[in-house]
ChimeraX commands (.cxc) that place a marker at each C-alpha (Angstrom):
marker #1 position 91.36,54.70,16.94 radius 0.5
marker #1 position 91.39,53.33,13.48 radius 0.5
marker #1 position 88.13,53.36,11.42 radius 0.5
marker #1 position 86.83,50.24,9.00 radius 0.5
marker #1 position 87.68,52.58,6.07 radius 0.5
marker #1 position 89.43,49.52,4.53 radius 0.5
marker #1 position 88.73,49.43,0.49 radius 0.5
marker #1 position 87.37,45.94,-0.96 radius 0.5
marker #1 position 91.44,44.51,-1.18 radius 0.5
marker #1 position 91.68,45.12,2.94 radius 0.5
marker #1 position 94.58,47.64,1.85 radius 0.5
marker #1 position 94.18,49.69,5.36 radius 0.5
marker #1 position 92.99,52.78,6.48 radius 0.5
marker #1 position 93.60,55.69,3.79 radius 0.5
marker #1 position 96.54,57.17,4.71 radius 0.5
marker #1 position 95.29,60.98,4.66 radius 0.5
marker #1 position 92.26,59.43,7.39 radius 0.5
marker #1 position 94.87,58.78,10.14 radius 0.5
marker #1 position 95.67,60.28,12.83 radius 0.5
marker #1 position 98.97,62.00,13.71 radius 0.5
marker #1 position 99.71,59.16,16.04 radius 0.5
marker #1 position 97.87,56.65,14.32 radius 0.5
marker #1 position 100.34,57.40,11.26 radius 0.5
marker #1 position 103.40,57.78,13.35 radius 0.5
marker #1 position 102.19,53.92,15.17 radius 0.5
marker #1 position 101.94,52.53,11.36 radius 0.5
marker #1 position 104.89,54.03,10.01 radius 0.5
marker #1 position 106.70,52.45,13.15 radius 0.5
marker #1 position 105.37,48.94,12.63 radius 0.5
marker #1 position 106.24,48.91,8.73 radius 0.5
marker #1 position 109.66,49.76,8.92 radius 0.5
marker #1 position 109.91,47.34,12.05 radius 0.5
marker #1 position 109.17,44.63,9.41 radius 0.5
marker #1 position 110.65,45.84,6.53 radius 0.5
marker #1 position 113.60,43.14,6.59 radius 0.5
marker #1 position 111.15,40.51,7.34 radius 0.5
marker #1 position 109.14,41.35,4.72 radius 0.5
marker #1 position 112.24,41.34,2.44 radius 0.5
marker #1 position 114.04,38.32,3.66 radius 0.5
marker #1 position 110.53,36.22,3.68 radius 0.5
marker #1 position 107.63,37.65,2.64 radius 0.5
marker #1 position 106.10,36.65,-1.06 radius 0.5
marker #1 position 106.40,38.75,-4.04 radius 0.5
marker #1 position 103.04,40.05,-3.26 radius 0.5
marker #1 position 103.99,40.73,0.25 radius 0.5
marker #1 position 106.83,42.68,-0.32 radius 0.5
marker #1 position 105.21,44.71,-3.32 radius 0.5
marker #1 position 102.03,45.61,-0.70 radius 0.5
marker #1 position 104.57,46.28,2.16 radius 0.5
marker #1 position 106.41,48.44,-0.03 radius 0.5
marker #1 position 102.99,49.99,-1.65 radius 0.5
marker #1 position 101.64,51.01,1.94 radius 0.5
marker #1 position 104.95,52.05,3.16 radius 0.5
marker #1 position 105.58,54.32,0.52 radius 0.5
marker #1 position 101.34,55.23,1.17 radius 0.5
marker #1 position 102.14,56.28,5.00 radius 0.5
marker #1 position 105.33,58.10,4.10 radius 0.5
marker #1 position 103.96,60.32,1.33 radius 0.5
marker #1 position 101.53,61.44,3.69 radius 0.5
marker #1 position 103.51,62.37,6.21 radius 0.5
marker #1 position 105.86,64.66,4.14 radius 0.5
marker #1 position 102.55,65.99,3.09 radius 0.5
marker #1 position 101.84,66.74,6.40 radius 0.5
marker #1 position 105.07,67.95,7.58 radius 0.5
marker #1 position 107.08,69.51,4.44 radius 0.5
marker #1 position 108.85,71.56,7.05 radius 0.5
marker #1 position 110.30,68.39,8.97 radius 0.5
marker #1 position 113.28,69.09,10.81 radius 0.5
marker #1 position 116.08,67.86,8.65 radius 0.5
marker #1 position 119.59,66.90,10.54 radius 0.5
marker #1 position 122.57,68.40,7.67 radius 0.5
marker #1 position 124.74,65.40,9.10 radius 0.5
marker #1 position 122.17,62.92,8.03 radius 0.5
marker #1 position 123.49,62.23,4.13 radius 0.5
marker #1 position 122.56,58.85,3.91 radius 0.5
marker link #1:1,2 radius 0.2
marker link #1:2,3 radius 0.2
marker link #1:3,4 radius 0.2
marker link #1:4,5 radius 0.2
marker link #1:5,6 radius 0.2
marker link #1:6,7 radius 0.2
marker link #1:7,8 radius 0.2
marker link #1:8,9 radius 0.2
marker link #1:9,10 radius 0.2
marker link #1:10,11 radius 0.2
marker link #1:11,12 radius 0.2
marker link #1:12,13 radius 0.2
marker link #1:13,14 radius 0.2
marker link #1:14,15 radius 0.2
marker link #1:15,16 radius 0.2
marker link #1:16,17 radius 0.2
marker link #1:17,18 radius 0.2
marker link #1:18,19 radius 0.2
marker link #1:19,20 radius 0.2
marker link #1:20,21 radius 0.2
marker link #1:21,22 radius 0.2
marker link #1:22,23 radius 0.2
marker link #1:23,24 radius 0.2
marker link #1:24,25 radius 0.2
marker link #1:25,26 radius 0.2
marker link #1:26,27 radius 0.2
marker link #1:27,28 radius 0.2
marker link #1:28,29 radius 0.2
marker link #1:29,30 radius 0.2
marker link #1:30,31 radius 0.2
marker link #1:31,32 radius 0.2
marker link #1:32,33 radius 0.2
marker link #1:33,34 radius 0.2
marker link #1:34,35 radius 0.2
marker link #1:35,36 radius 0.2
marker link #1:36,37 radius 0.2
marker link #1:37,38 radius 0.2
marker link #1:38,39 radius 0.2
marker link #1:39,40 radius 0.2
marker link #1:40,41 radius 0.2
marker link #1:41,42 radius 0.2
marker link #1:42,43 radius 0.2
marker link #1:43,44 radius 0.2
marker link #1:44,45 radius 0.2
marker link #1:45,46 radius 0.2
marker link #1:46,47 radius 0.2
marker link #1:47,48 radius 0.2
marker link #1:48,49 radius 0.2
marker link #1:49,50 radius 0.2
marker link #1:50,51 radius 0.2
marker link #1:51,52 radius 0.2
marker link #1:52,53 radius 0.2
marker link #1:53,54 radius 0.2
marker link #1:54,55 radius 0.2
marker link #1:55,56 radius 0.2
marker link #1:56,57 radius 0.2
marker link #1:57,58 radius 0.2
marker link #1:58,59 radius 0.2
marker link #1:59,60 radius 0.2
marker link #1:60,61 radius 0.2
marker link #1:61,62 radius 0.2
marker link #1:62,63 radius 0.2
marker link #1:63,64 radius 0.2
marker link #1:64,65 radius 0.2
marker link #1:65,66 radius 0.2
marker link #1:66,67 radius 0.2
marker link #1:67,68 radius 0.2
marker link #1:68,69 radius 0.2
marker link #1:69,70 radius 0.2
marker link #1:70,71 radius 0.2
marker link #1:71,72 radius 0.2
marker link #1:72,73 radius 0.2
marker link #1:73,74 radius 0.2
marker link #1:74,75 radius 0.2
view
């Protein structure tokens, strides 16, 4: 469950604070709305979507530097 370690901006949970699934769940949601966020979000929106999403990812290559990586995958 998450914890009300929110800073004074309400910028979420720090990332390193998460759980394995809570992190996974997160990661999920923001690149569910990534195109929304693009297509219709402010410039403030997209720049703290993209700030958090790039937040959630660094810590999970932190995490897992040993990820399974599929050679087919080039893109």
């Amino acid at each position: 469950m998450l914890t009300d370690d929110t800073d004074d901006l309400g910028q979420g949970v720090s990332p390193d604070a998460l759980t394995e699934e809570e992190l996974l769940r997160e990661l999920a949601s923001l690149h569910g709305t990534r195109h929304d966020a693009l297509r219709h979000g402010s410039d403030d929106a997209l720049a703290n979507h993209t700030r958090r999403t790039t937040e959630l990812e660094r810590e999970y290559l932190r995490r897992y530097p040993s990820r399974e990586i599929d050679p087919a995958r080039v893109r």
